[in-house]
N, C-alpha and C positions, 0 to 999 in steps of 0.2 A: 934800362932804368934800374936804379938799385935805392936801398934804402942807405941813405947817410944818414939822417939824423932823426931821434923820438922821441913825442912828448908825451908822456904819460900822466894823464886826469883824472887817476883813478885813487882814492884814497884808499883803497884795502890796500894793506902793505904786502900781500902774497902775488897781486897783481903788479905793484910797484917791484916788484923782487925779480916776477919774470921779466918785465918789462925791462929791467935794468941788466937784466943778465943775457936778455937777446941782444939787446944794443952792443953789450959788448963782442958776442959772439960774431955780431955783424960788419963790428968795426966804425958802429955809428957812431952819433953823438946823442946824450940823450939828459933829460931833465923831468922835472917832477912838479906839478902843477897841484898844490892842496887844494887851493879850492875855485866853485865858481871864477870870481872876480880874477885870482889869476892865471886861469886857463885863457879866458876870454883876451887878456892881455899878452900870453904867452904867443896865442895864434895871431896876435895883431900884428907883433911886435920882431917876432922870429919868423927866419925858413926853417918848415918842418920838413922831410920827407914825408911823415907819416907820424898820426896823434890816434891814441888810447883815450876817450872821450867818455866818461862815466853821465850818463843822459841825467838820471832823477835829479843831482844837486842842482841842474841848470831848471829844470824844468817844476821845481819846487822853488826855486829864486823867482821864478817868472821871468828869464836870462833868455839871450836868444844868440845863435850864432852867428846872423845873416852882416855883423857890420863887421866883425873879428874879422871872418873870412876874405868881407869886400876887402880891408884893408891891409890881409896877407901878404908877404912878400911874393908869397908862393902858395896856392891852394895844395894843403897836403893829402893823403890818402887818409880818410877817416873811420875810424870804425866806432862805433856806438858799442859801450857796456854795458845792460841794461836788464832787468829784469821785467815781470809784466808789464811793469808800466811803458813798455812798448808798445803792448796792444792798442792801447786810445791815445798816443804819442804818435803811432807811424809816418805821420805827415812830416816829422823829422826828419825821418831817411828821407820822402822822397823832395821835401825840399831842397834838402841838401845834398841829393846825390848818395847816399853811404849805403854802398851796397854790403855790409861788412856789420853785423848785428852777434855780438859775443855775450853769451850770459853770465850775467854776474857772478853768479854762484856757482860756477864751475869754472876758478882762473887756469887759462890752458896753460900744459907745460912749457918748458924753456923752447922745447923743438918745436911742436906746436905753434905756439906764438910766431917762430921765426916763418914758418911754412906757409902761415895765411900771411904775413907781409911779402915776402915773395913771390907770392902767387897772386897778390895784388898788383907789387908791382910787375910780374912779368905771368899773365895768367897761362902760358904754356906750360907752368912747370908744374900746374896745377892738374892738366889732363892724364885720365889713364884710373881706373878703380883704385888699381896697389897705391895707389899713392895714398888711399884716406884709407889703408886697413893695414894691420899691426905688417912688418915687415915680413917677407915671408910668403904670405896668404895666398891661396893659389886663387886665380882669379879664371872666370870663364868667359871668353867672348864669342860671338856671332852677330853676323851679319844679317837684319830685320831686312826684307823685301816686298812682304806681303803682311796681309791681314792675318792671316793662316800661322806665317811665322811667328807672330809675337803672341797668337793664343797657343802654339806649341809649347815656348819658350817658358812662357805662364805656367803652365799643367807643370814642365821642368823644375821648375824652379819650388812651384808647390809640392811638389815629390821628393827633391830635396830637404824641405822644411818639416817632411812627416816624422811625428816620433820625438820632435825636439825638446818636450817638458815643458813644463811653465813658467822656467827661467826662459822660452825664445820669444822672441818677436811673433805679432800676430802676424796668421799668413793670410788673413783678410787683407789689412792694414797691406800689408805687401803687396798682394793682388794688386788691391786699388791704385796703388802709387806706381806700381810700373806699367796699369795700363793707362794712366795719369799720363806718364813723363813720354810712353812710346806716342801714344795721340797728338800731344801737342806734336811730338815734332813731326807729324807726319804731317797734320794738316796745318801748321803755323812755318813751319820751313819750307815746305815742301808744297805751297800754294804760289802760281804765278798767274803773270797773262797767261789766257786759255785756258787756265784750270785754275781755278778758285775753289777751294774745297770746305765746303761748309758745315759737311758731317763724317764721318768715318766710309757712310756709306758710298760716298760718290767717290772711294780709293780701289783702286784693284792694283797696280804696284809701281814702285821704284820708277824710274826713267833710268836707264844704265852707267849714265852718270852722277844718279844721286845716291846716296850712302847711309844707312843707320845702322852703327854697332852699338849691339847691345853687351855688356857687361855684367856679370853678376857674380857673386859668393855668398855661401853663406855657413856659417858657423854656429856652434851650440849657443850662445846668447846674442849672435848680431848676424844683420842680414846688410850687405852691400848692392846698391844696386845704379848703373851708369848707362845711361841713353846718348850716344853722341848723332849727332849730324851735321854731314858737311857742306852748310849754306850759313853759317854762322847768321844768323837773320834775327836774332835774337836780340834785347839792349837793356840794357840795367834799367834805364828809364821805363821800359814798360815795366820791367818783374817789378820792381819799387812802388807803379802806379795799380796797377793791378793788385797788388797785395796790399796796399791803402783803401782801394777803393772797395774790398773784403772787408778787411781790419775794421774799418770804420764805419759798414753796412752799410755805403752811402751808394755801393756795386750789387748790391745781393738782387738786380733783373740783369747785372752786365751781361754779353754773351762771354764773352772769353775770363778768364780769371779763376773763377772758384778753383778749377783745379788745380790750378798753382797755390791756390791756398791749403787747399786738401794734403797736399804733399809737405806742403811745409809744416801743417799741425799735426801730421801723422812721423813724418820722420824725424829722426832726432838733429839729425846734422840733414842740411841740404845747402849746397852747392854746387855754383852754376858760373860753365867758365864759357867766356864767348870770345873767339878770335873774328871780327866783324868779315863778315864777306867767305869764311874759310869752315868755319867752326863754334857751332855749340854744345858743351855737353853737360850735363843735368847729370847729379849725382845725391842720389839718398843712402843715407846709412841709419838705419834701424840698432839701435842697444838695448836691451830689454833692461842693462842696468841703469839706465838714464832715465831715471822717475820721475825727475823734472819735466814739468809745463817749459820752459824756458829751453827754446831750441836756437840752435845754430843756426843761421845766417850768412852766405857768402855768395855773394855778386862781383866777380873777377871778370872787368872789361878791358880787353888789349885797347890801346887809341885805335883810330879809324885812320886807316893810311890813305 
């Protein structure tokens, strides 16, 4: 699957600018939607690949996207531009599917831009740390087996971040999110018949054929950090529902969730690619220059073959 064609809904014109300049890069086809009423009729009316969707005007119209859609030629890949008004919005994403959440006030570059449509539409190309850290970047990996390994890893990684100043990332913040992203996937992947795992403690290791690499770098202002596992068990429809049901405190006794929220309010970018049956991997990136409340979002689901 490749992107052919874009519709961009987003009225700042530095978003219109990338938008129009990835299309080209891509070879797409692409157009420009000012407002509400004709996005709405754009998506009715057109096959998109894939639409640049600026959430407040719709959602200040009191606009909804559920009949555009029904009446698509083609349901496209969506992504939400959005500022806070996400937080009490989220029911947006998970009605509609849009794993794909870009802050407004930070429009991504021309490469950028092209990287997360590509990696929507083909979330393989999305796997591996280097890929969300400046070219270059030397990246660390290891293979998690045990409970032991990943508080090893931890102390690592915290030993790395000594000394960094007050331009680095918190190496709390850190801690917490990579023992966040290893947990889930040990007891959310990595639970079957005969073993249902309800706490950390009922884990002592791997089975020989299960797999978690762990990923990490870290640098004078940012920290990278990548949890993969191979049971891909993972689905945009939970992360989506789980982090509504945070969002909108309608979950704050669920058992599972918080932490997926905790990672997403503490990292700056989080990104999460799932090849169904094969592959999940959870990826945080910490910017100590990214002051913004308004964090990255990406849910890259392969189809289910």
């Amino acid at each position: 699957m490749c992107i052919q064609s874009l519709l961009c809904a987003v009225s700042d014109p530095t978003w219109k600018a990338a938008a129009e300049r990835c299309a080209a890069e891509m070879g797409a086809g692409f157009a420009w939607a000012a407002t509400p009423m004709e996005t709405l009729a754009a998506l009715a009316e057109t096959e998109w690949s894939a639409a640049l969707i600026d959430l407040k005007p719709l959602v200040d119209c009191g606009l909804d996207l559920t009949d555009a859609l029904d009446r698509a030629p083609r349901r496209p890949t969506l992504a939400f531009v959005a500022g806070q008004e996400i937080e009490s919005n989220s029911h947006w994403m998970r009605r509609h599917r849009v794993g794909i959440h870009l802050p407004r006030s930070h429009p991504p570059s021309v490469g950028e831009l092209r990287f997360i449509l590509d990696s929507a539409a083909d979330p393989t190309k999305s796997l591996g740390l280097e890929k969300h850290l400046p070219q270059g970047t030397p990246v660390a990996r290891e293979p998690l087996r045990t409970v032991a390994d990943k508080k090893r890893l931890i102390e690592e990684i915290s030993r790395r971040m000594e000394g960094g100043g007050p331009e680095a990332p918190s190496a709390f913040d850190v801690r917490l999110v990579f023992e966040e992203i290893v947990n889930n996937a040990i007891l959310h992947a990595f639970s079957r018949p005969g073993r249902r795992l309800e706490r950390l403690a009922q884990f002592d290791s791997l089975a020989p054929a299960e797999e978690i690499l762990a990923q990490h770098s870290v640098g004078p202002r940012w920290v990278g950090l990548s949890v993969r596992d191979n049971q891909g068990r993972l689905t945009r429809d939970t992360v989506l529902e789980r982090l509504h049901r945070q969002m909108s405190l309608s979950g704050l006794n669920d058992d599972n969730g918080r932490g997926l929220f905790l990672v997403r309010a503490l990292a700056s970018r989080l990104l999460i690619s799932i090849i169904p049956g094969k592959v999940t991997e959870v990826t945080a990136i910490f910017d100590a220059q990214a002051k913004t409340r308004e964090k990255m979002l990406c849910v890259f689901e392969a189809p289910r073959e």
